[in-house]
DOMAR-727707 format. One record per residue: residue in one letter; x, z, y of N, C-alpha, C, CB in turn. Coordinates in steps of 0.001 Angstrom, whole numbers, plus 500000, padded with zeros to 6 digits. Glycine has a CB too. Layout:
BEGIN
AXZYXZYXZYXZY ...
//
This chain:
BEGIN
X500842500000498805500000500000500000500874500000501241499049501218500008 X500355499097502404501470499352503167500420500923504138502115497549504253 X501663501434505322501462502120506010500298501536507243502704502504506267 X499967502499508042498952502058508970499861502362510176497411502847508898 X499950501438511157500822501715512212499376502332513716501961499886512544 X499722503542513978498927503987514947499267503923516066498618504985514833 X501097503452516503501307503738518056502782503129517770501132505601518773 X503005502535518832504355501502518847504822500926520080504132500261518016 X505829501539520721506217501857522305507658501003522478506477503790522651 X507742500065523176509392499948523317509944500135524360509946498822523050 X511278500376524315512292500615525488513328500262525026512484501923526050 X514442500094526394515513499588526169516702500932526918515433497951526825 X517659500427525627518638501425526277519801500442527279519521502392524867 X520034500875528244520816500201528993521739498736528860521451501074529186 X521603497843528555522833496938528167522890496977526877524189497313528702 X522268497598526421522767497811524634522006497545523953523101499067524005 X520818498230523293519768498120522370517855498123522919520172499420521425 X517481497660522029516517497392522306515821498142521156516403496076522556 X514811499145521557514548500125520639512971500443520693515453501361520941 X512321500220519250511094500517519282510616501763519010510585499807518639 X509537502776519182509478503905518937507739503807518103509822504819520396 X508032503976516450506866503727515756505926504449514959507120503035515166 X504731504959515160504481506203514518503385505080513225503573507738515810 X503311506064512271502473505355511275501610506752510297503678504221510200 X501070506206509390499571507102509089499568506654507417497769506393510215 X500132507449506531499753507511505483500025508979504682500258506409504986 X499429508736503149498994509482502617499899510793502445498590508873501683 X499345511862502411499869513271501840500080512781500353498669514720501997 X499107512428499495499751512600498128499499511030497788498968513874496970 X499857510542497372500113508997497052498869508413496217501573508791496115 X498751509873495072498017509348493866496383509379494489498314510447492332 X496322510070495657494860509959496227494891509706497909493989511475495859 X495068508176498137495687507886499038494691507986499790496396506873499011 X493075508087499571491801508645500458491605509806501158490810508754499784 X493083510888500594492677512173501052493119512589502032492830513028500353 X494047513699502571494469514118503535495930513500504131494412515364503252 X496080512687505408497171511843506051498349512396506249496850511379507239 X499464512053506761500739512470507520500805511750508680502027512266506773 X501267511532509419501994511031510695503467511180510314501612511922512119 X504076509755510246505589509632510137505672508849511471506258508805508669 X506868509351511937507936508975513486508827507801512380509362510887514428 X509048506605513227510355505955513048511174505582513943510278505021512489 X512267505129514695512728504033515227513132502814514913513349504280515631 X513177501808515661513815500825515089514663499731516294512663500127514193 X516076500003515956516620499098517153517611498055516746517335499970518245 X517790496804517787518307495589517335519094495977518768517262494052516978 X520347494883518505521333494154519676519863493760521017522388492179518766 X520494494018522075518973493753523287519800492371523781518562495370525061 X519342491683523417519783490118523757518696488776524610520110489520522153 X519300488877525631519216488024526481519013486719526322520004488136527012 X518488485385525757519256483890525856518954483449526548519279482952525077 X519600482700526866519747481827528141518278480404528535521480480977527783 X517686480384527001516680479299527261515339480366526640517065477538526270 X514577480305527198513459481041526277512736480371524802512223481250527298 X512603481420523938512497481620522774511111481537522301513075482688522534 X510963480577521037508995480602521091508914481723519850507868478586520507 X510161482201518986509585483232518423511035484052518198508608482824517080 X510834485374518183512165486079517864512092486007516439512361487638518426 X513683485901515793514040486430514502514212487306513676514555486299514344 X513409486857512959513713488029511714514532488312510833513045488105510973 X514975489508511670516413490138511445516312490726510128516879491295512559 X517243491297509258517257491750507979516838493258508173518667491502507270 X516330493991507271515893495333508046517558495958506863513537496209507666 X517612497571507796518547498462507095518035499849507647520209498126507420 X517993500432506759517092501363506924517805502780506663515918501057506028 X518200503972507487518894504788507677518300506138507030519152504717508962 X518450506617505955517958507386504910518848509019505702518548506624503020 X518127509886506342518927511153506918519683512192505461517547512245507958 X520466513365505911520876513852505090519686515111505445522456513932505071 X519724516692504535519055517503504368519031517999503332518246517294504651 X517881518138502454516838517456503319516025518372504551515734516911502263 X515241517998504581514883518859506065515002518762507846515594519874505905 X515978517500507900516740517422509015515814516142509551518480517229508748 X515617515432510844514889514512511379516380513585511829513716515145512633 X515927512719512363516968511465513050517413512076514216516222509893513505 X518233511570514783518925511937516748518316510481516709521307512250517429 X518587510089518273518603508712518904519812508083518223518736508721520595 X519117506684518085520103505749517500521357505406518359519399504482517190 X521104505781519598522719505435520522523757506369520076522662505711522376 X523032507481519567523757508664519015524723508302517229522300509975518848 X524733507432516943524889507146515710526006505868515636523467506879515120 X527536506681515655528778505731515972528455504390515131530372506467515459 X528231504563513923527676503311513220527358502540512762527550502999513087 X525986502053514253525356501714514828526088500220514817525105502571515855 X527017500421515905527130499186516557527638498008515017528475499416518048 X528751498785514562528807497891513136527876497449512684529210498411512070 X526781498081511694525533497856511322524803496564512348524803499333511400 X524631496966513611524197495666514602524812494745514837523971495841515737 X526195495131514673526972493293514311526882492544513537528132493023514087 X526895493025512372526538492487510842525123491736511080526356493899509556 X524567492128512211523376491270512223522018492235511646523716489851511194 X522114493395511167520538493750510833520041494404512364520355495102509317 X518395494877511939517792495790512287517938497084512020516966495544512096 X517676498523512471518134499293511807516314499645511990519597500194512242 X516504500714511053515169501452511183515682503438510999513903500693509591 X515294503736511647515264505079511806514161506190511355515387505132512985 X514531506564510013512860507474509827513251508588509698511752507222508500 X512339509775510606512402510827510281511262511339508790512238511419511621 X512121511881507981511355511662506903509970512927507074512442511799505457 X509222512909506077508127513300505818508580514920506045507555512722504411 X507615515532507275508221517126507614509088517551508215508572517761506826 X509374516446508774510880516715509917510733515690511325512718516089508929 X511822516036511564511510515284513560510020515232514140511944513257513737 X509530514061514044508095514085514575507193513623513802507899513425515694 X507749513805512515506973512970511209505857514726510489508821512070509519 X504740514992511109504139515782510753505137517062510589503448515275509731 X505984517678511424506816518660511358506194519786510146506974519222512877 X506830520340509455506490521325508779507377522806509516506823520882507195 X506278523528509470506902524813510517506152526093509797506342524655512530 X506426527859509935505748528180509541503998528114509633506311528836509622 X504067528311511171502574527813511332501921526829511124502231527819512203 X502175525252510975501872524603510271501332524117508746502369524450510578 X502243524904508372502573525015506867500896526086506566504587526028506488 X500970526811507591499606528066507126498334527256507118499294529555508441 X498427525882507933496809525464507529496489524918506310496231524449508395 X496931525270505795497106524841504691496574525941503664498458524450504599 X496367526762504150495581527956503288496524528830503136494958527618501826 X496052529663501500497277530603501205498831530128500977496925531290499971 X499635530823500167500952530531499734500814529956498627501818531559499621 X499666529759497834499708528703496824499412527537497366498872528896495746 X498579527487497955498355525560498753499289525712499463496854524911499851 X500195526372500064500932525594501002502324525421499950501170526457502660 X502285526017499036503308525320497942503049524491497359503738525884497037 X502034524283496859501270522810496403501290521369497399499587523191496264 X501455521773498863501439520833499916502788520269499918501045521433501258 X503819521388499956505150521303499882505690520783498538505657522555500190 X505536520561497495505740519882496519505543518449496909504993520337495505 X504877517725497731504429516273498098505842515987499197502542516192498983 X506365516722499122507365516709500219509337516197499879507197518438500742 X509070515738498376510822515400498048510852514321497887511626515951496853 X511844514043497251512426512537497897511837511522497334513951512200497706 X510972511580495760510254510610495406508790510207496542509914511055493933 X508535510861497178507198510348498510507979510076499484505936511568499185 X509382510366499571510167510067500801510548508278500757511696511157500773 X510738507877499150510687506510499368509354505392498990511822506157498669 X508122506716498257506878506195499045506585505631500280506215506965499144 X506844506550501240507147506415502455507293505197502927508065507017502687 X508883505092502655509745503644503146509590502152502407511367503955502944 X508292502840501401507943501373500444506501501060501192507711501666498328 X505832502454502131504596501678502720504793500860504338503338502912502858 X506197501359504617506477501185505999506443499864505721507747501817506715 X507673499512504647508409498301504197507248496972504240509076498616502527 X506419497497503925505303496299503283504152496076504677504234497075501506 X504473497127505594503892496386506934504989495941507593503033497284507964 X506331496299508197507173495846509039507582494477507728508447497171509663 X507182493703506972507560492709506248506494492150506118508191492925505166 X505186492389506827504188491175506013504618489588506809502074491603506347 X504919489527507604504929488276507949506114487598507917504453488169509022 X507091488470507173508722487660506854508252486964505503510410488946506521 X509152485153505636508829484963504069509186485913503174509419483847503525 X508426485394501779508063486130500733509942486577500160506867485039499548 X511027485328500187512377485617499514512648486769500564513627484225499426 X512804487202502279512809487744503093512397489234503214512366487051503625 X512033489915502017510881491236502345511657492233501926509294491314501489 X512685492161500563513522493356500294514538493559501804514532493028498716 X514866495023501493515407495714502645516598495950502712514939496757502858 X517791496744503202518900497003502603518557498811503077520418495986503227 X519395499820502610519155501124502457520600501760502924518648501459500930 X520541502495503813522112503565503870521550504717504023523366503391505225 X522296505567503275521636506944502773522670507910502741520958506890501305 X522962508879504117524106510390503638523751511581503397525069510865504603 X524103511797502382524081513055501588522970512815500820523994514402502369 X522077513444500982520618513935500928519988512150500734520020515033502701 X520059511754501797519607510448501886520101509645500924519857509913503044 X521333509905500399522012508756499322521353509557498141524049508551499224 X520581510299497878519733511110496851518268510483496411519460512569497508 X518029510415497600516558509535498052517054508165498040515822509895499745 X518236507551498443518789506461497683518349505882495809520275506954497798 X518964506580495517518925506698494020518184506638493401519209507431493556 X516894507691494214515703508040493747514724506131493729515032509523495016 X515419505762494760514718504307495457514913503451494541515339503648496865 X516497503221493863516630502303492696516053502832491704517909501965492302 X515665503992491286515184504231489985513230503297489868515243506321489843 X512862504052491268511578503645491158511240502313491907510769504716491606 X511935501933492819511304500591493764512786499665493719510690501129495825 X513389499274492335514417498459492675513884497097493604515119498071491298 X513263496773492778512706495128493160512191494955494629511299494648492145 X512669496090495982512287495897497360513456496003497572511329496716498136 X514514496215497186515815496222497698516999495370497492516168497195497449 X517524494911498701518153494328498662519791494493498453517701493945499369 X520036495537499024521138496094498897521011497900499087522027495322499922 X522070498957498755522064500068499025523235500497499328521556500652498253 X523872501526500437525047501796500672524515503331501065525854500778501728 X525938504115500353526031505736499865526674506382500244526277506103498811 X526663507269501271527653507598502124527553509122501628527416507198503774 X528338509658500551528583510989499892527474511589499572529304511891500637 X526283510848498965525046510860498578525089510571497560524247510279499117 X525958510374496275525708509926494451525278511289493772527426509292493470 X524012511678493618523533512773493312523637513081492071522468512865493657 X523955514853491565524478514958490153523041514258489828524956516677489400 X523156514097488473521799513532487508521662514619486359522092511790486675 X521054515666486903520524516834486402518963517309486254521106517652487113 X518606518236485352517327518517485871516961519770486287516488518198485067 X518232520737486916518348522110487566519244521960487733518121523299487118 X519680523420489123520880523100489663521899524095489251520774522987491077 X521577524859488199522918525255487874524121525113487545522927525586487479 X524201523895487220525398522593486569526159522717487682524869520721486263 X524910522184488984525503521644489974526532522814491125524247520902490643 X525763524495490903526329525283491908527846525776491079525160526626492393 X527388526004489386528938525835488898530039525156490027528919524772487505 X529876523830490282531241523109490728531003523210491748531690521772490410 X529692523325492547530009523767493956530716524934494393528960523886494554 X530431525904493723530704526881494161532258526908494171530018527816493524 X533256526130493222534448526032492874535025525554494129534645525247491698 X534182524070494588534981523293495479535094524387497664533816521302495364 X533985525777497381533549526487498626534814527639498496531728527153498587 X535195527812497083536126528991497051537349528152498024536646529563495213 X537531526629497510538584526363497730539125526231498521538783525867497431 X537692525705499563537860525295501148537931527382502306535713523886501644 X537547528165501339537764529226501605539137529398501815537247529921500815 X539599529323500653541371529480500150542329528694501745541775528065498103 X541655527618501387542386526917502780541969527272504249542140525362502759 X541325527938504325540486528365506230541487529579505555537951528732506834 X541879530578504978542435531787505242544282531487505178541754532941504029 X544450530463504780545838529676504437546155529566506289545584527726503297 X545451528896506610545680527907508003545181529663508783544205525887508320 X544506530571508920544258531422509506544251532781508926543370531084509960 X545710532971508474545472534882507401545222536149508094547036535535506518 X545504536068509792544734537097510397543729537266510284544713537186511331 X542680536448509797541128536264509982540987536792508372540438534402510465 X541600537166507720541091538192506779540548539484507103541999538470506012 X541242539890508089541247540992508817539789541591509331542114540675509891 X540299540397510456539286539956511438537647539981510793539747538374511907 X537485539192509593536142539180508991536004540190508394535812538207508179 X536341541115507544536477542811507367535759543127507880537482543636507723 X536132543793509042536123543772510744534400543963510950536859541949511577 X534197542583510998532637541814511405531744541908510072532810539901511870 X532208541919509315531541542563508026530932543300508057532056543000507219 X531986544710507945531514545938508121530507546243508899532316546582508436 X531072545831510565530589546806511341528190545623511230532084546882513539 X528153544581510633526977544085510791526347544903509536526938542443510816 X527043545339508719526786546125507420525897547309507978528274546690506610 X526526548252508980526490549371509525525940549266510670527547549914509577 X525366547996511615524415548081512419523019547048512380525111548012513539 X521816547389513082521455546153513275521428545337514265520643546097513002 X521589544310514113522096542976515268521045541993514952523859542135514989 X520494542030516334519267540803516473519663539473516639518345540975517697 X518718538590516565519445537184517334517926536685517195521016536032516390 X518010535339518273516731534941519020515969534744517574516838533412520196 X516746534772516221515955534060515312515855535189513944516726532468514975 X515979536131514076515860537062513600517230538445513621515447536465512479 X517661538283512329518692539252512151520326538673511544517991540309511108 X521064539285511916522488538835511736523040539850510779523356538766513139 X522780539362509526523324540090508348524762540220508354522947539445507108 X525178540596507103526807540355506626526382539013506050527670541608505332 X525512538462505034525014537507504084524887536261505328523418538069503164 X523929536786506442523548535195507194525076535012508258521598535295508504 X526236536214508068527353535803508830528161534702508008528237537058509186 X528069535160506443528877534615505764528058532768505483529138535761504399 X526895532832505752526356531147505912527021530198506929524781531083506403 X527803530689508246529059530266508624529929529184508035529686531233508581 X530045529441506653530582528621505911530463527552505413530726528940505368 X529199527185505624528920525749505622529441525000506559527695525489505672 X530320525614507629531054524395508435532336524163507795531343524704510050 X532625525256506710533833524048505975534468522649505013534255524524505540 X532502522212505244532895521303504816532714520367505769532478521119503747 X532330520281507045532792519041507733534455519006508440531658518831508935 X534524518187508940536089517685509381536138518617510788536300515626509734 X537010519166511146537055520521512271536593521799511741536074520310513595 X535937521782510639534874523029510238536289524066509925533519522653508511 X537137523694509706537726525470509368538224525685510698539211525807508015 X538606524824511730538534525688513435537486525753513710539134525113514782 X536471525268513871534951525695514377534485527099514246533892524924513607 X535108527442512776534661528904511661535852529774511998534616528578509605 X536973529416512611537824530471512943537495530920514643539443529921512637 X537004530085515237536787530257516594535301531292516877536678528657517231 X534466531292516056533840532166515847534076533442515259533214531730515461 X534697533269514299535480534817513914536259535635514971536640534597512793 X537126534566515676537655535197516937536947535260517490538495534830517635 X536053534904518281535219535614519432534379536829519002534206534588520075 X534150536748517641533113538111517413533795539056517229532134538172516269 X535801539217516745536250540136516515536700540650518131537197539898515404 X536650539846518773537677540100520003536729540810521093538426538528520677 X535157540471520400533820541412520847533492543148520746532729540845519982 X534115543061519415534116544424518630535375545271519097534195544164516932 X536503544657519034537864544978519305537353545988520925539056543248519480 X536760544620521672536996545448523648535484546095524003537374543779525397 X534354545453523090533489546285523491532332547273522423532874545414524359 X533006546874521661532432547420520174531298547141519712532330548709520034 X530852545638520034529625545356520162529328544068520038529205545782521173 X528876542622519386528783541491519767527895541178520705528663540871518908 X528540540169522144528024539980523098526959538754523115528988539947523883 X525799538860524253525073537195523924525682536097523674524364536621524929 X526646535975524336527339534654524539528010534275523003528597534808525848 X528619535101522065528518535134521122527689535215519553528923535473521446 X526781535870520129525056536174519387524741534156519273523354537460521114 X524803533834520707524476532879520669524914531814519646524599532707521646 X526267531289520066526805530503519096526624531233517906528167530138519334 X526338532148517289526285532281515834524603531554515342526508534161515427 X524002532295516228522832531528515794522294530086516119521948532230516114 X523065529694516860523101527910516773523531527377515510524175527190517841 X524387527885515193525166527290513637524181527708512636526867528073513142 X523065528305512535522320528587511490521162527622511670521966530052511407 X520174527750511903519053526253512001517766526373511267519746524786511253 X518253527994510252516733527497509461515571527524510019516349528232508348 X515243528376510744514215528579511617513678527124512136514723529518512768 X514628526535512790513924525086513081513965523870511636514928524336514560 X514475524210510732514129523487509521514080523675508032514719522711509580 X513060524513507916512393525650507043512475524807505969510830526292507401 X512137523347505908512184522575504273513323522540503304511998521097504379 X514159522714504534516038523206503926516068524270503072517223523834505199 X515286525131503401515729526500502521514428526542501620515988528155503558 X513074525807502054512111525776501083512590524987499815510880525203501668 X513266524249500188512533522684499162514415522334498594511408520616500752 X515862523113499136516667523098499032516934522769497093516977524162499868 X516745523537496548516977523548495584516439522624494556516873524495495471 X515189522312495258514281521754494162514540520546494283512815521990494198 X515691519975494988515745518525494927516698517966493398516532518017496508 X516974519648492896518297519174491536516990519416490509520230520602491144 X515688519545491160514682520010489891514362518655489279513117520884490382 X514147518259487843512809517661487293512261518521486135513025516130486745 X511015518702485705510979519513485045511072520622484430511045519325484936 X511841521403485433512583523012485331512662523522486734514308523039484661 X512711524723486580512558525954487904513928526110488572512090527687487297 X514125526341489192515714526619490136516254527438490049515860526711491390 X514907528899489751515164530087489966516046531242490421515005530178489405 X516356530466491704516779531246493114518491531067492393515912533371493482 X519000529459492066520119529183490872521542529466491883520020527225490061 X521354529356493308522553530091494125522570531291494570522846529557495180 X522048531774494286521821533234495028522016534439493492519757533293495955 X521894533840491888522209534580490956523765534017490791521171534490489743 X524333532543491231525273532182490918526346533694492083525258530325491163 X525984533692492967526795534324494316526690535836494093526042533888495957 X525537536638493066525851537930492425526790537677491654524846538592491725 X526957536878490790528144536820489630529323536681489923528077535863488757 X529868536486491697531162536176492026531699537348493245531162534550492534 X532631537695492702533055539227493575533618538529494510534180540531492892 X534101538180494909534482537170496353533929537206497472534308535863496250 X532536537172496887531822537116498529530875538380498397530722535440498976 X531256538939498302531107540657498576532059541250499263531100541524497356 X531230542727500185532064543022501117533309544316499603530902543902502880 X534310544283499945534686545121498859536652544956499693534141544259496796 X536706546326499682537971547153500730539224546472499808537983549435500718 X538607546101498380540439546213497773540637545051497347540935547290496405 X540072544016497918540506542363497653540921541994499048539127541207497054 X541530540920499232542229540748500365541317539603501272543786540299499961 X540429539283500674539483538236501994538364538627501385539622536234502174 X536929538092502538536089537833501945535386536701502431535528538780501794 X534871535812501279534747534454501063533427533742502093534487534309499391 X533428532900502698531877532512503196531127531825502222531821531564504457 X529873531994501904528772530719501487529202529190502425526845531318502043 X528094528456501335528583527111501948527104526428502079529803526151500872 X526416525417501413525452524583501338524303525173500367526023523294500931 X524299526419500835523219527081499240522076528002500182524443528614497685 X521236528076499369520117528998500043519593530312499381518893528174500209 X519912531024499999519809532673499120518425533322499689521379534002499604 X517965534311498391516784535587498787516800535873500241517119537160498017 X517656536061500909518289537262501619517648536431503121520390537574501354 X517847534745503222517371534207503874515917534079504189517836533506503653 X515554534728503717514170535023503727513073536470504368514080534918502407 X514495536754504703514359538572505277515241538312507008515726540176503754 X516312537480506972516843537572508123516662536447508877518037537877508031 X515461535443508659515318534443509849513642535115509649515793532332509602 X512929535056510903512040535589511377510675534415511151512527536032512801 X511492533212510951510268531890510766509941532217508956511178529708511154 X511431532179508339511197532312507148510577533307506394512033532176506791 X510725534699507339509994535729506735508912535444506360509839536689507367 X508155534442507176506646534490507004506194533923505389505932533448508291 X507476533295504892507231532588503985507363532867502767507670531792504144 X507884534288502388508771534430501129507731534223499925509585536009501043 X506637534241499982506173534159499317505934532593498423505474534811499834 X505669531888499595505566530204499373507250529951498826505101529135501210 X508386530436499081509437530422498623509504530797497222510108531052499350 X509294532225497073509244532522495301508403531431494437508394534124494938 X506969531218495260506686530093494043507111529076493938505643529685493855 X508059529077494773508875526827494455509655527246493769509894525503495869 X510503528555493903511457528916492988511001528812491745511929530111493177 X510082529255491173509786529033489704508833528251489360509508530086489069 X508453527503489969508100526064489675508414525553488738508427525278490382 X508239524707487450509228523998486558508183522482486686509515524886484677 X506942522415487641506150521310487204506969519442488266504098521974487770 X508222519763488827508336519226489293509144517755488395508646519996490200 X508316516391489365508360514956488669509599514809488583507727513720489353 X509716514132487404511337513345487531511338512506488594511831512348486237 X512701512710489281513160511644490672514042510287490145514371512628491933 X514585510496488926515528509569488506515289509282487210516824509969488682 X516299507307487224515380506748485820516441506612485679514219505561485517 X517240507342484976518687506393484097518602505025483171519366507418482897 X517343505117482702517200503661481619517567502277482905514954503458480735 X516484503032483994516352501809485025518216501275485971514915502595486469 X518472502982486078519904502626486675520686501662485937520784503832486770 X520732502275484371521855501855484096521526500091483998522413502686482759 X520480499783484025520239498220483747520063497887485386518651497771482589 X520735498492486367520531497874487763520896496480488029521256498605488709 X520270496054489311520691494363489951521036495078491034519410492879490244 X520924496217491709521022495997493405522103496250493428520240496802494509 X522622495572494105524318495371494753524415496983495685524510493502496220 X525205497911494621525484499609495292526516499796496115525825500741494238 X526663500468497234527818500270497997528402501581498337527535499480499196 X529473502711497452529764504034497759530949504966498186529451504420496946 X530751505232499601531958506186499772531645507603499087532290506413501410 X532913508083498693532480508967497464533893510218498042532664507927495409 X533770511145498685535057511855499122534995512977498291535193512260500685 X536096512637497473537672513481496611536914515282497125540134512896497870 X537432515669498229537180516975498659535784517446499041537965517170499689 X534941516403499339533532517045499166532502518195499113533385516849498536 X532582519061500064532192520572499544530683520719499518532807521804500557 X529672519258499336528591519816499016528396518562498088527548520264500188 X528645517621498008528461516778496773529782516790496187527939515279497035 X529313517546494817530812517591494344531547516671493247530984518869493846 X532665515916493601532975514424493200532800514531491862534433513800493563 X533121515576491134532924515712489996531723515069489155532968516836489973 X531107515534489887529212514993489302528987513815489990527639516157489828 X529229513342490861529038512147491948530123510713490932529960512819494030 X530737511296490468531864510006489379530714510131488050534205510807488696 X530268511292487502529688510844486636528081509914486850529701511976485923 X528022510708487878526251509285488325526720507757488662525111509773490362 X528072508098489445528579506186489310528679505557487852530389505862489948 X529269506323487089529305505616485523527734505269485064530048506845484227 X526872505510485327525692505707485152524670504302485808525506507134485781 X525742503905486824524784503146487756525448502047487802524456503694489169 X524883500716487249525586499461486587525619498666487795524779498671485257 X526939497943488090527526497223489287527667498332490289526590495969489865 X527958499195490585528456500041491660529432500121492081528368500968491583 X530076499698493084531144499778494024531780500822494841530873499099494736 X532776501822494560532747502761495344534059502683496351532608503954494529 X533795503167497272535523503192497681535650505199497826535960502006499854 X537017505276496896537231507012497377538191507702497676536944507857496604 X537956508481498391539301508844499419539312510446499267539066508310501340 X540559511094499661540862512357499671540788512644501038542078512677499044 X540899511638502011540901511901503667539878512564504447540936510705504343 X538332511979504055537455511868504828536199513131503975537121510121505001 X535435513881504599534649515304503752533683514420504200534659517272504234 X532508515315503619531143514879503587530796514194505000530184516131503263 X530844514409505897530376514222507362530835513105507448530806515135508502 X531586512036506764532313510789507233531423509967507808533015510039506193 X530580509704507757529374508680508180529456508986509482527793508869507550 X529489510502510100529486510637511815530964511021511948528312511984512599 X531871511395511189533063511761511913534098510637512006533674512950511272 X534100509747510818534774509005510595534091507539510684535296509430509550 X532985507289511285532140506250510826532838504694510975530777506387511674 X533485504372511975534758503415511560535255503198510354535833503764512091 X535452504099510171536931503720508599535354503758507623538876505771507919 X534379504235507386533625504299506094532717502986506487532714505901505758 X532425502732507603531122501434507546532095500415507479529872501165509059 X533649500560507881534337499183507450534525498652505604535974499381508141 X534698500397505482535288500435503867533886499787502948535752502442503256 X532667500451503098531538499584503332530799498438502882531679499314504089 X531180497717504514531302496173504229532304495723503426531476495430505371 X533635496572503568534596495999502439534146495322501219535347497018501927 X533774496136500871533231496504499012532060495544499179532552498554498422 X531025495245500033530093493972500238530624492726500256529412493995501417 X531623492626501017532071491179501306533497490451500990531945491074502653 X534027491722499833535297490879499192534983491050497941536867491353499476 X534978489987496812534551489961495574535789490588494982534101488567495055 X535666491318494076536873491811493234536705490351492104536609493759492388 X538274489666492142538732488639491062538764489561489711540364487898491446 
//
């Protein structure tokens, strides 16, 4: 079915792009597409081109369609997205969707989430919410922004990071035959049906990037002690609830982007150097800590986090029993550091953000959930046609290469390029060297 387009605005960004702003109207649950709607946000922008003689019809550009990471997270503006401009040389369209529950695509919030009745319907609502309806979604958009391209003309091409190269996957398993091409930007998702497999090696590759932030900074053993303790022994507010020892140590999810172990030491210093002169952490510091946290503004992250390694089996809260079993990241006087969390979502988050409190309940039941659909068809992968295109990074601290090499063996004609240089974030930190490496792998045939 295609989507229903309700509202479609354009503007231009200065000299540069030409950008449509597209809202559309389809189903909450697919299988009863009569019942209750969504509102999905997209963008979509091309090169803003001028010619010199006027035109009796514009061209139809190839679409490429920008799959976000998360899940949970919405789009920025496309000027915001280094790239961009590659992608628009090559000649496509891009399309920009904030997926289902995020940006302006029917936001899911706590209050939102409550019209929905009790904590069983609004877990039942939230189940319609992973990545198999996410490329529902982009298969109803697909079939209106394509009715009037010829019929050879209608498959799409797909770039997908992290999260998005998940919902990638999910896309070849179920809608090969709309795609034209797919490119994976540290998105080759383990092929599991719970995530305990998966926090095993995560958790290996978070010690490690630990090991190295205290290597490059061994005062800050100290220092986090320090800030430990004293959040142990007081309580400390922040605009978004409470500042645990547990939601200090979530911090650690900046070690896996590129800067993330100075980002995470520059915060340690300012909160120790708080305690040190005034025995106290100041706003200005309060602040930046709770900028780096987010759940509050994107609750599907810590709802729906886990259940994206689900088919058929429960999660049952699979990082938060993995992180009791490891003395590391406990506060404890006679080991010499203590470790941060990284990309995982714990109990505890559910007591110290003030949006999430409302929820723990709708949380415990996704946790033991086991009714959730398979997202992936290995019969279908391994017999693939779509031309796969994957940066796959060596050091990785939330897709861990380990499992990401075994889903490439898995997925017939896949192309990867992989590097020890570039961490998960390459798509925005490095986006040069990965959209070249990229097209590489598109446009030179291996003899």
């Amino acid at each position: 079915m295609a989507a229903k387009l309700i509202d479609r605005q354009f503007h231009n960004v200065p000299g540069k792009l030409r950008v449509a702003e597209l809202f559309f109207e389809v189903p909450v649950d697919y299988s009863k597409p009569n019942d209750d709607k969504l509102r999905l946000f997209a963008r979509s922008v091309c090169n803003l081109n001028k010619p010199v003689e006027p035109v009796k019809e514009e061209p139809k550009l190839p679409w490429l369609v920008y799959l976000q990471g998360g899940p949970g997270f919405g789009c920025g503006a496309p000027q915001n997205y280094g790239w961009i401009e590659p992608a628009l040389t090559k000649g496509y369209q891009v399309l920009f969707l904030d997926q289902r529950g995020t940006g302006l695509s029917s936001t899911i919030t706590a209050g939102t989430l409550a019209r929905q009745g009790d904590a069983i319907k609004q877990a039942e609502y939230l189940k319609n919410f992973r990545a198999d309806n996410i490329v529902r979604d982009c298969e109803a958009i697909r079939h209106y922004l394509t009715e009037d391209y010829p019929e050879e003309q209608r498959k799409w091409s797909i770039i997908g990071q992290s999260f998005g190269g998940f919902c990638a996957v999910t896309y070849l398993s179920k809608f090969p035959e709309a795609l034209k091409e797919a490119f994976l930007c540290g998105g080759l998702p383990p092929l599991v049906t719970e995530p305990d497999a998966v926090y095993a090696r995560t958790y290996e590759k978070v010690e490690q990037r630990n090991q190295a932030y205290y290597a490059k900074f061994p005062g800050d053993a100290l220092r986090v002690k320090k800030i430990m303790n004293y959040l142990a022994t007081n309580e400390v507010t922040l605009p978004s609830g409470f500042l645990t020892p547990a939601r200090f140590q979530q911090l650690g999810i900046l070690l896996g982007f590129h800067g993330g172990i100075d980002s995470l030491h520059e915060i340690v210093l300012r909160a120790w150097n708080d305690l040190e002169v005034f025995g106290y952490l100041t706003v200005p510091t309060l602040a930046v800590v709770d900028s780096n946290g987010g759940m509050d503004k994107n609750i599907i992250y810590a709802l729906l986090h886990e259940s994206i390694y689900c088919q058929g089996k429960s999660s049952r809260w699979s990082a938060d029993r993995r992180r009791a079993e490891s003395p590391q990241f406990h506060i404890d006087e006679s080991k010499p550091e203590i470790y941060f969390t990284g990309e995982m979502v714990f109990k505890d988050m559910f007591e110290s953000y003030s949006e999430l409190k409302q929820l723990r309940e709708v949380a415990e039941i996704l946790a033991t959930a086991d009714d959730w659909p398979t997202l992936y068809d290995e019969a279908q992968l391994a017999k693939n046609k779509v031309p796969v295109y994957a940066a796959t990074y060596i050091d990785d601290m939330y897709v861990h290469f380990g499992l990401a090499s075994s889903t490439a063996a898995k997925v017939k004609g896949i192309k990867q390029f992989i590097t020890n240089t570039i961490y998960h974030d390459g798509l925005r930190s490095r986006s040069d060297v990965v959209m070249r490496q990229l097209f590489n792998l598109r446009d030179d045939p291996i003899d």
